[in-house]
C-alpha positions as CSV (number, residue, x, y, z in Angstrom):
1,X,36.3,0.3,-30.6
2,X,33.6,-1.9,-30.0
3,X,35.5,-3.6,-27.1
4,X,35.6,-0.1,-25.4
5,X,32.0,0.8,-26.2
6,X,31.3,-2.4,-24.3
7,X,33.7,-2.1,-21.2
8,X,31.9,1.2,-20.6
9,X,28.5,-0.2,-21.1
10,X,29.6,-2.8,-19.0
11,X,31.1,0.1,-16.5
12,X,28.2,1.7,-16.4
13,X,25.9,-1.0,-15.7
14,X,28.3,-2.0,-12.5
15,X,28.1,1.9,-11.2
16,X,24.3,1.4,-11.6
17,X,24.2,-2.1,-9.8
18,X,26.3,-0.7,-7.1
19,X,24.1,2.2,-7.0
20,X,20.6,0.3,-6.7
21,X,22.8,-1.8,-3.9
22,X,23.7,1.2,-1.8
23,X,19.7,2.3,-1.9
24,X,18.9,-1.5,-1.2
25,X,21.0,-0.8,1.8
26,X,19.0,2.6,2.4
27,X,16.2,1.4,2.3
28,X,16.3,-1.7,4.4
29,X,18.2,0.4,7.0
30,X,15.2,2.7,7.0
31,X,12.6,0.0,7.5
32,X,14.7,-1.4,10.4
33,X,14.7,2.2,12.0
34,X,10.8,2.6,11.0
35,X,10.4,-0.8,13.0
36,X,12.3,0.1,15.6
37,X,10.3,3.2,16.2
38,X,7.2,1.6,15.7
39,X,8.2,-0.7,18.3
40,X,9.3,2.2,20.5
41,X,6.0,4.1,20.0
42,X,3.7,1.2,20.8
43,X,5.7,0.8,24.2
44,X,5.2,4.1,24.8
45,X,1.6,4.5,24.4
46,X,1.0,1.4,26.3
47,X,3.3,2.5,29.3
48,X,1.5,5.7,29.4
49,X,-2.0,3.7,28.7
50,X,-1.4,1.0,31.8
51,X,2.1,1.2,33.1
52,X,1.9,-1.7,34.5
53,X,1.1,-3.8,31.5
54,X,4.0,-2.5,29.2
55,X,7.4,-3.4,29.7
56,X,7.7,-5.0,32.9
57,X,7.0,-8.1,31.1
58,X,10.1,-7.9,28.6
59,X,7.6,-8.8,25.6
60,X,6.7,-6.6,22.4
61,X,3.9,-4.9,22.2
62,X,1.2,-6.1,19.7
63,X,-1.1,-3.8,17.9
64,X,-4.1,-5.2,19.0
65,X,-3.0,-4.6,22.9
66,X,-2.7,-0.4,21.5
67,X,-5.8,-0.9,19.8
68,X,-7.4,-2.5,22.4
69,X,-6.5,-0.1,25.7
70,X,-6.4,3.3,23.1
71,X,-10.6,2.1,23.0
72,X,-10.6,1.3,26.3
73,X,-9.7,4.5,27.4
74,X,-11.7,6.2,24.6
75,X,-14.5,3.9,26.2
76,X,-13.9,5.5,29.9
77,X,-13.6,8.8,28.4
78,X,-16.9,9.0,26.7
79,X,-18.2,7.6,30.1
80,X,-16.7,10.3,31.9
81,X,-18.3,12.5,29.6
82,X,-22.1,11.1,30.1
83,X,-21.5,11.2,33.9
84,X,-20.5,14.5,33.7
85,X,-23.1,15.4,31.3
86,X,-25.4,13.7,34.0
87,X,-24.1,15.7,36.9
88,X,-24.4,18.6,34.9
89,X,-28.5,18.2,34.5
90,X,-28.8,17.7,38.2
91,X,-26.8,20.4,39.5
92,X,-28.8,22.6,37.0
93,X,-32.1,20.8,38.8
94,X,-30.7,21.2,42.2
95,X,-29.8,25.4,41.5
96,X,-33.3,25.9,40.0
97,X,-34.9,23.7,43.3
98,X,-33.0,25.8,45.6
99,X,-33.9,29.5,43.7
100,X,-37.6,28.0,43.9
101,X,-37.5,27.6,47.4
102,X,-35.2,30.5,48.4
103,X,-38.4,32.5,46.4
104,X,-40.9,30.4,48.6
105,X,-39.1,31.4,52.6
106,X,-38.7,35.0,50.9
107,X,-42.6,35.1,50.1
108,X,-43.1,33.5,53.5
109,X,-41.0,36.2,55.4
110,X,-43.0,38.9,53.4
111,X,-45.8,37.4,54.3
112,X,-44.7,36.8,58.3
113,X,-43.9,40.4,58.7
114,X,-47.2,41.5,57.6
115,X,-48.6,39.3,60.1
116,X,-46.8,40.9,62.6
């Protein structure tokens, strides 16, 4: 009896090696694909970023090149946003410089006519 209570031990413990093997093989399968994707998406972002930079070259992508043209671009786009801010202000000067002196030529017409 005690022969059988250890060959199914010993079953068991083989079912739960294989198992924890399958998952090994799950798992590293998974952080392939996760890799792969990661590698994928970087490419991506960069080809959309600077098409010219990414994937012409053949090379990987580092995470420091998507870092690094991600800020760029947040860079220009908080320019953008100045300039336009900028523009903004002036055209508002502009508008109230033109009312002021669309007031002034109507005063002056006023005051022509009564001269007339």
């Amino acid at each position: 009896q005690a022969e059988e209570e250890l060959k199914a031990a010993w079953s068991q413990q083989v079912g739960q090696l294989r198992e924890m093997g399958r998952r090994e093989r799950l798992l590293r399968s998974d952080v392939q694909r996760a890799g792969e994707q990661l590698e994928s998406f970087k490419t991506r972002v960069m080809q959309v970023c600077s098409p010219s930079a990414a994937g012409s070259t053949g090379k990987s992508v580092t995470e420091q090149q998507v870092i690094d043209k991600v800020r760029q671009i947040s860079d220009e786009n908080q320019q953008s946003h100045e300039r336009e801010k900028s523009l903004q202000k002036e055209l508002s000067s502009r508008l109230a410089q033109e009312k002021e002196v669309s007031a002034n030529i109507e005063v002056f017409k006023n005051s022509l006519q009564k001269l007339q």
